[in-house]
BAMI-951990 format. One line per 4 residues: their letters; for each residue x negated, y negated, z of N, C-alpha, C. Coordinates in nm, 4 decimals. Example, Ala and Ser with C-alpha at 12.3 -4.5 7.8 and 13.67 -1.06 7.14 Angstrom:
AS = -1.3190,0.5690,0.7800,-1.2300,0.4500,0.7800,-1.3200,0.3300,0.7800 | -1.2850,0.2250,0.7080,-1.3670,0.1060,0.7140,-1.2900,-0.0030,0.7870
***
This chain:
XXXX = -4.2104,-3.5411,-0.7181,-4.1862,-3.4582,-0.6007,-4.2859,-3.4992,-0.4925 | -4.2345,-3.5281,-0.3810,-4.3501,-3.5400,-0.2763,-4.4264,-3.4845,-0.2136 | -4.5103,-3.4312,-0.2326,-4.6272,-3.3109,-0.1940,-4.5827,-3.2505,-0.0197 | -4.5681,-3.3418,0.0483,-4.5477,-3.2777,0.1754,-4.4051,-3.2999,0.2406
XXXX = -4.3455,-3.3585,0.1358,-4.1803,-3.3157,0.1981,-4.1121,-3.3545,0.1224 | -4.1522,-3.2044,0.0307,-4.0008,-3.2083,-0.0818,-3.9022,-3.1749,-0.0526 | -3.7491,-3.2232,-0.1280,-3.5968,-3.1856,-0.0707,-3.6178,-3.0141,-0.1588 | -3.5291,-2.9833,-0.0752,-3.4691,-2.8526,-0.1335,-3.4502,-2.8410,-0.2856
XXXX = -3.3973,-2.9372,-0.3530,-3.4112,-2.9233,-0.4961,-3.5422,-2.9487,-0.5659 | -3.6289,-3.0594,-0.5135,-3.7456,-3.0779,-0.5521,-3.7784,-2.8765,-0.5521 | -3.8199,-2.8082,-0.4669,-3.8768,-2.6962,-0.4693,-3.8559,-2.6430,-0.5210 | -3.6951,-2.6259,-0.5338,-3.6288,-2.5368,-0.6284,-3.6304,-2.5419,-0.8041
XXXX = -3.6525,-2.6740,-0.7766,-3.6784,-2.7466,-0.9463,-3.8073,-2.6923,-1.0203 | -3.9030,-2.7085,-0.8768,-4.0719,-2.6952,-0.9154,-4.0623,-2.4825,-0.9233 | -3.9799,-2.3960,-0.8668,-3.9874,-2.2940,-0.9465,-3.9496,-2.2292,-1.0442 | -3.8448,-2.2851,-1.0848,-3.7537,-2.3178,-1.1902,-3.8456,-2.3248,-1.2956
XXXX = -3.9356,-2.4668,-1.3040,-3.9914,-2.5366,-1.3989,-4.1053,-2.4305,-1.4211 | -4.1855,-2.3942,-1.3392,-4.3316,-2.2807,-1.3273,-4.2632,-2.1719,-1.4195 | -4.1671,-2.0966,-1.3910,-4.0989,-1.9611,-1.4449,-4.0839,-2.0221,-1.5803 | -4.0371,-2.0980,-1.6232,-3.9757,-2.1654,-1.7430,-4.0886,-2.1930,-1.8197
XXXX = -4.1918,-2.2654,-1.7313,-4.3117,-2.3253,-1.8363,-4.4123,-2.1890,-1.8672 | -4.4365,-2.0641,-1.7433,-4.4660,-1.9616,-1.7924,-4.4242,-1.8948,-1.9115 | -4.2968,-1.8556,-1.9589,-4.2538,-1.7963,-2.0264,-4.2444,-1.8855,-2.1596 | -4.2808,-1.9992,-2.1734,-4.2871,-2.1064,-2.3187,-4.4304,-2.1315,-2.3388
XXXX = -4.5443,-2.0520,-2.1879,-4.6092,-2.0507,-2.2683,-4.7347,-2.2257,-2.2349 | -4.6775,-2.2628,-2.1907,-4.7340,-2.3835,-2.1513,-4.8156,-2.4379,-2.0177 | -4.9520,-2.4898,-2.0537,-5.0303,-2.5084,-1.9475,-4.9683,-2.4591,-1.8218 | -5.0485,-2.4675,-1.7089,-4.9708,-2.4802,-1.5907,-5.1097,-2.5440,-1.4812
XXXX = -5.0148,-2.6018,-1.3892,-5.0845,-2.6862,-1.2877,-5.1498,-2.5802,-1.1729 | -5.2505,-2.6313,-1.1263,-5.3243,-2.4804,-0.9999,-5.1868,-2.4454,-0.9333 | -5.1369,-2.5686,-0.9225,-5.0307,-2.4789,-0.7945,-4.9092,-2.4609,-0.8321 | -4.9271,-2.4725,-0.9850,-4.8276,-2.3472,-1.0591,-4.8874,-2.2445,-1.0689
XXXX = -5.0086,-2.1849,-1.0945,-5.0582,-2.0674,-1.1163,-5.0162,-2.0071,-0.9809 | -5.0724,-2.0688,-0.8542,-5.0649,-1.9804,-0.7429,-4.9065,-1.9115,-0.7270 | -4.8240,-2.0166,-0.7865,-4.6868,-1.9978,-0.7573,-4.6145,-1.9000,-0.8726 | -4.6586,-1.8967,-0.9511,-4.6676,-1.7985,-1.0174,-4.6995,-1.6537,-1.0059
XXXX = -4.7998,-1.6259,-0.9425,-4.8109,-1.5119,-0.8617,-4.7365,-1.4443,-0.7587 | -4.7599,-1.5552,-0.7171,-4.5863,-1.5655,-0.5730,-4.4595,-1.4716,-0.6721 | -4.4427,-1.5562,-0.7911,-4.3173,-1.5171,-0.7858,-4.3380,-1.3589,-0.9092 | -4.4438,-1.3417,-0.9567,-4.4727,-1.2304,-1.0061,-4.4462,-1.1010,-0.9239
XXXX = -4.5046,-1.1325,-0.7768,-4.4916,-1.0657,-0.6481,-4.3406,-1.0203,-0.6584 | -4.2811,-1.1110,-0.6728,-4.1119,-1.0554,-0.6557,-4.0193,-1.0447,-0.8066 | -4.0636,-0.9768,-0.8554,-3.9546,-0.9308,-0.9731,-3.8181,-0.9496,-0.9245 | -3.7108,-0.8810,-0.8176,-3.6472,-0.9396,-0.7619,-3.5622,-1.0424,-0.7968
XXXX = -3.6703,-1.1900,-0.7469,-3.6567,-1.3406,-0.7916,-3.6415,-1.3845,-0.9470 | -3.6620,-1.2663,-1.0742,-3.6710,-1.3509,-1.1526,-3.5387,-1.3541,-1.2602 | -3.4623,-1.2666,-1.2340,-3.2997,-1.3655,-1.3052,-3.2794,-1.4601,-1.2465 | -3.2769,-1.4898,-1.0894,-3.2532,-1.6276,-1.0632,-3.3489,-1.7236,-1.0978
XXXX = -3.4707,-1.6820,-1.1128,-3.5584,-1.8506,-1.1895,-3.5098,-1.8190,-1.3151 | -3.4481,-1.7662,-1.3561,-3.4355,-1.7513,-1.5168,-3.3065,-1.8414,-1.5620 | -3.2375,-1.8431,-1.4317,-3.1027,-1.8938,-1.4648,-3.0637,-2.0295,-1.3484 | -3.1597,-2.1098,-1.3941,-3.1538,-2.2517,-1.3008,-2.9769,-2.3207,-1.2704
XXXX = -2.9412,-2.3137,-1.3784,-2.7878,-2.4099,-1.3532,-2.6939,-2.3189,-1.2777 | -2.7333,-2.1924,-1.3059,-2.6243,-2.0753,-1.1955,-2.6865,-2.1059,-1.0313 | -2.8307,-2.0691,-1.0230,-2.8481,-2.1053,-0.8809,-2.9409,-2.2132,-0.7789 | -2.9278,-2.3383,-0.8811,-2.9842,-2.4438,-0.8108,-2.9292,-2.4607,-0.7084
XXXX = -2.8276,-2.4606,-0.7023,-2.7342,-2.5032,-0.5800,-2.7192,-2.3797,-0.5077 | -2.7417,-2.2316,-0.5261,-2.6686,-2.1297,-0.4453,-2.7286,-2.1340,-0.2793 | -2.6347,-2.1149,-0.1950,-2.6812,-2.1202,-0.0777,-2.7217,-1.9499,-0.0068 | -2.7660,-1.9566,0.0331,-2.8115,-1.8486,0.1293,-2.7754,-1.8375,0.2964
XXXX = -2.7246,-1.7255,0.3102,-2.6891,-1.7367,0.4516,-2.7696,-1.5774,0.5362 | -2.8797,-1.6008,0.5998,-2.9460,-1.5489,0.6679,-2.8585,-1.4646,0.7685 | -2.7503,-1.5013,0.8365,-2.7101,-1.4546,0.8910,-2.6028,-1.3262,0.8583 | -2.5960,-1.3658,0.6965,-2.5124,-1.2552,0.6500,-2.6231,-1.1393,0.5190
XXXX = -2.7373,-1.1591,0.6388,-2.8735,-1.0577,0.5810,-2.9409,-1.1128,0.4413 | -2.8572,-1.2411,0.4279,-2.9232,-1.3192,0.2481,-3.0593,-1.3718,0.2956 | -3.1579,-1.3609,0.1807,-3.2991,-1.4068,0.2189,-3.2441,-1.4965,0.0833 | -3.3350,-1.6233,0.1015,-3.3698,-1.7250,0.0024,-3.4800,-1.7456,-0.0827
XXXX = -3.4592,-1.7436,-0.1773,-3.6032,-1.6438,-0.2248,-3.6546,-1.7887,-0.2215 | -3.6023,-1.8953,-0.2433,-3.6986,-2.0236,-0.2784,-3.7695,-2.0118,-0.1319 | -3.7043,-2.0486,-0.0115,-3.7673,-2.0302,0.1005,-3.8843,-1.9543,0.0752 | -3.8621,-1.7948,0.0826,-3.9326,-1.6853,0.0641,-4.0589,-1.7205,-0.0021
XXXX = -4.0398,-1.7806,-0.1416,-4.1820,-1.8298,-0.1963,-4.2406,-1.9161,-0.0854 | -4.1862,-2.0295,-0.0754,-4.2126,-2.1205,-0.0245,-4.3349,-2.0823,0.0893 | -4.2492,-1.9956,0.1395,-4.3650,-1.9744,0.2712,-4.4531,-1.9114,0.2399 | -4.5007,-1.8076,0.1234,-4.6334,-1.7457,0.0465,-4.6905,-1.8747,0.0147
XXXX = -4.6036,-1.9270,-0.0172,-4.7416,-2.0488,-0.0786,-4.7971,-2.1613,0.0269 | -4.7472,-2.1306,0.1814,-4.8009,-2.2303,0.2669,-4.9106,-2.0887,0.3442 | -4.8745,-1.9625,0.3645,-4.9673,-1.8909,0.3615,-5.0802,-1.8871,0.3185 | -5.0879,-1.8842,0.1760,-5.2096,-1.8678,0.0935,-5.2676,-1.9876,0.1219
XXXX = -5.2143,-2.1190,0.0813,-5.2723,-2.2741,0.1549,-5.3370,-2.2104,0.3013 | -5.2981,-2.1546,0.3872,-5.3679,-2.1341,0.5112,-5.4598,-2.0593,0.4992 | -5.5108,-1.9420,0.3869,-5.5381,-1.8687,0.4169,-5.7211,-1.9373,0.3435 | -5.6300,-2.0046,0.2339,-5.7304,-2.0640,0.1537,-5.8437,-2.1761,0.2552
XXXX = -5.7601,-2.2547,0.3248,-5.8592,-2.3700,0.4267,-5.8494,-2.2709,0.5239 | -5.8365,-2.1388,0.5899,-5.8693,-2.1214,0.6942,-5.8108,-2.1776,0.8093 | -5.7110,-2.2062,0.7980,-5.6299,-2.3333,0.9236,-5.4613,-2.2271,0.9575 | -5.4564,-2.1922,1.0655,-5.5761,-2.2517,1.1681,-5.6952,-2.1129,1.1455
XXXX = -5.7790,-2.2054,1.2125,-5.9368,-2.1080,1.2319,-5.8972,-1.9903,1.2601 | -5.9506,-1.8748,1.1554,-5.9365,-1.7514,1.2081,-5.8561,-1.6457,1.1030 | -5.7410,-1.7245,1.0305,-5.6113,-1.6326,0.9569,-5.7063,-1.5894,0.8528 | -5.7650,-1.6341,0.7705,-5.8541,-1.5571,0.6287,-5.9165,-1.4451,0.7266
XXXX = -6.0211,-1.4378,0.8106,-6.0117,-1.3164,0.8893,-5.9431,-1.1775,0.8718 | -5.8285,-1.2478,0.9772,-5.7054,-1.1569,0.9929,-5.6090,-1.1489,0.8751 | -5.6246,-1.2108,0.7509,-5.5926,-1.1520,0.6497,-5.6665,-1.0328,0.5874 | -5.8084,-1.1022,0.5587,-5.8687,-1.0066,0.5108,-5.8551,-0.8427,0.5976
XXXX = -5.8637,-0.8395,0.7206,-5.8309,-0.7313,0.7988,-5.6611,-0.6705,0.7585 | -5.5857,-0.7393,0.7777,-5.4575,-0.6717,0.7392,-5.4273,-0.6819,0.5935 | -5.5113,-0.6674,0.5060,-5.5364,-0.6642,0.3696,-5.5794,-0.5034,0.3584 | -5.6854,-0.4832,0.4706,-5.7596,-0.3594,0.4620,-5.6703,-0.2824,0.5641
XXXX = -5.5755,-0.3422,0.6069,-5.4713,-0.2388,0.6983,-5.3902,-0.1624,0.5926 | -5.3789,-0.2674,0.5278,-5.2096,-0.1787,0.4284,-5.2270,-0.1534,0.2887 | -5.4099,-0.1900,0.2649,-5.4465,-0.1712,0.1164,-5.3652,-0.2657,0.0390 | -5.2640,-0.3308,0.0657,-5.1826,-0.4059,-0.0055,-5.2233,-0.5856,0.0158
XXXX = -5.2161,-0.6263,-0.0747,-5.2755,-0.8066,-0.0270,-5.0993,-0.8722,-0.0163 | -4.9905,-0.8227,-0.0986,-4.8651,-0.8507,-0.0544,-4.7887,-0.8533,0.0511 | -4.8393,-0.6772,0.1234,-4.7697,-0.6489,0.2343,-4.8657,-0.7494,0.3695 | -4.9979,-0.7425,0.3582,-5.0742,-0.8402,0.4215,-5.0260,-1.0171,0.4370
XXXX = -4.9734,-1.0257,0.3304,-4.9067,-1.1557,0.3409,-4.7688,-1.1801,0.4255 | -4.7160,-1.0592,0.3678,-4.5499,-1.0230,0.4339,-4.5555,-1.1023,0.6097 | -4.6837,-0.9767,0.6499,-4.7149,-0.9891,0.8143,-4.7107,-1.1302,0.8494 | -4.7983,-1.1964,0.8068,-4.8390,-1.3364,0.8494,-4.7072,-1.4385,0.7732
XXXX = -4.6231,-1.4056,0.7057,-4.4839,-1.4711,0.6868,-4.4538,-1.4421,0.7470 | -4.4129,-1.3505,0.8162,-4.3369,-1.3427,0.9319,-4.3717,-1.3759,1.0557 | -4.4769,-1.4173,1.1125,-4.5435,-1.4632,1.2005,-4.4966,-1.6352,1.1845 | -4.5203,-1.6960,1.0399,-4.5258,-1.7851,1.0664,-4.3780,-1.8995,1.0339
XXXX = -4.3214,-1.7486,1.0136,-4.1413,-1.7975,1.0045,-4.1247,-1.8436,1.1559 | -4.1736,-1.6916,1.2029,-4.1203,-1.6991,1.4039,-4.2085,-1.8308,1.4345 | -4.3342,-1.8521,1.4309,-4.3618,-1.9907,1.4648,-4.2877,-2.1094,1.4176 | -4.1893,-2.1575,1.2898,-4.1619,-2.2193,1.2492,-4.0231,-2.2579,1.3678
XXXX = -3.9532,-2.1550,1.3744,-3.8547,-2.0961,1.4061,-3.8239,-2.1684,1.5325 | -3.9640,-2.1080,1.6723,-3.9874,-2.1651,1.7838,-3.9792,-2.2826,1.8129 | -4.0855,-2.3530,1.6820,-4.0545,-2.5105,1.7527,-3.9643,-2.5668,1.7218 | -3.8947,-2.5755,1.6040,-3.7638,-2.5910,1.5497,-3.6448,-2.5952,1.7343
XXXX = -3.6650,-2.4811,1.7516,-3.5557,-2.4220,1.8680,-3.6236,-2.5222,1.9831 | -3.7316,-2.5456,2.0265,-3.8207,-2.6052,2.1335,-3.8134,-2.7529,2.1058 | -3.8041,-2.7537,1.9443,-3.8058,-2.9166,1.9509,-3.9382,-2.9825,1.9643 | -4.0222,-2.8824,1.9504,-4.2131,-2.9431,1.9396,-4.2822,-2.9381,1.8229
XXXX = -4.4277,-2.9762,1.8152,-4.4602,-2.8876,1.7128,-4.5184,-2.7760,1.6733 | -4.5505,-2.7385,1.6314,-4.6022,-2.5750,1.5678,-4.7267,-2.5457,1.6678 | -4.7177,-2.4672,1.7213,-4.8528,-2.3695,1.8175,-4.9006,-2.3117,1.7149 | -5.0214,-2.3670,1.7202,-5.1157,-2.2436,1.6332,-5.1421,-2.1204,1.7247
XXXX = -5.1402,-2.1204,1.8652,-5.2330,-2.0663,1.9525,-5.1000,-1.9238,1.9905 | -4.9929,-1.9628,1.9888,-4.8618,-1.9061,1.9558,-4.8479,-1.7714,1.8138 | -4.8881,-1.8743,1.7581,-4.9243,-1.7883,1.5648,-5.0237,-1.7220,1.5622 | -5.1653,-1.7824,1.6030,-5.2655,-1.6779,1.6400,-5.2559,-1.5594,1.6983
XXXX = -5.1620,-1.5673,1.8014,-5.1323,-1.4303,1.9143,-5.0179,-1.3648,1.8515 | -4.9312,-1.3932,1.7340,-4.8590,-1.3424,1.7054,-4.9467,-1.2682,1.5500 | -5.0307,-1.3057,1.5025,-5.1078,-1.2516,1.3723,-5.1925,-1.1523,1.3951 | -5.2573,-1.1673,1.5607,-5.3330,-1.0774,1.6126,-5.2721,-0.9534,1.6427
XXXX = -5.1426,-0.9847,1.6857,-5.0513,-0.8466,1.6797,-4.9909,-0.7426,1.5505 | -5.0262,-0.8555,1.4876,-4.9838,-0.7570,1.3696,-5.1183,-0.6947,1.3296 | -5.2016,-0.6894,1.3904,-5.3435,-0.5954,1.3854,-5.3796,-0.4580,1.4620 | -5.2380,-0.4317,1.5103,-5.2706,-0.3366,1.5998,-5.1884,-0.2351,1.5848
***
């Protein structure tokens, strides 16, 4: 799998495989553990990691209110990566603060996924790349 731009199945494979190797019981890699948590977070998610050949392929359509849970992880675990280096400067901060907003370290995460969906979102639509300075002012709002 290629660390910084896996296909859609690569990801889907790699939670698949974490859920699977959890439950047999078998080592796991750091960034299976983290991902593991992720998906502990969502009970939810776990008949579908349970049942790889039913929804490797299932599609999701956002527009008809479907969330993707692979997505969904996906972006906890580029969160926590941010939150972990601090990048950009500032989010461990404003985590730790909206950690102590909602007593919750989940719902604290929620905020800043969603911040950094809408940043994703923007440049996607703009055709640039990612504003941190954009995401910053949008994380700062969720502080208030």
């Amino acid at each position: 799998m290629s660390l910084f731009n896996p296909s859609r199945d690569q990801v889907r494979q790699f939670f698949f495989n974490t859920w699977a190797n959890f439950h047999q019981q078998k080592p796991l890699s750091d960034l299976e553990k983290i991902a593991l948590e992720v998906i502990q977070m969502h009970p939810e998610y776990h008949a579908i990691l349970s049942h790889p050949a039913q929804y490797s392929q299932q599609e999701y359509f956002p527009e008809m209110g479907e969330t993707n849970p692979f997505l969904h992880m996906s972006l906890h675990l580029s969160v926590i990566e941010q939150i972990g280096i601090n990048q950009p400067v500032g989010i461990a901060s404003i985590y730790a603060r909206l950690k102590t907003k909602h007593q919750d370290a989940h719902r604290a995460q929620h905020d800043i996924l969603d911040c950094l969906a809408e940043t994703i979102w923007q440049a996607q639509r703009q055709q640039r790349a990612l504003d941190a300075e954009h995401y910053l002012s949008l994380l700062n709002n969720k502080l208030l």
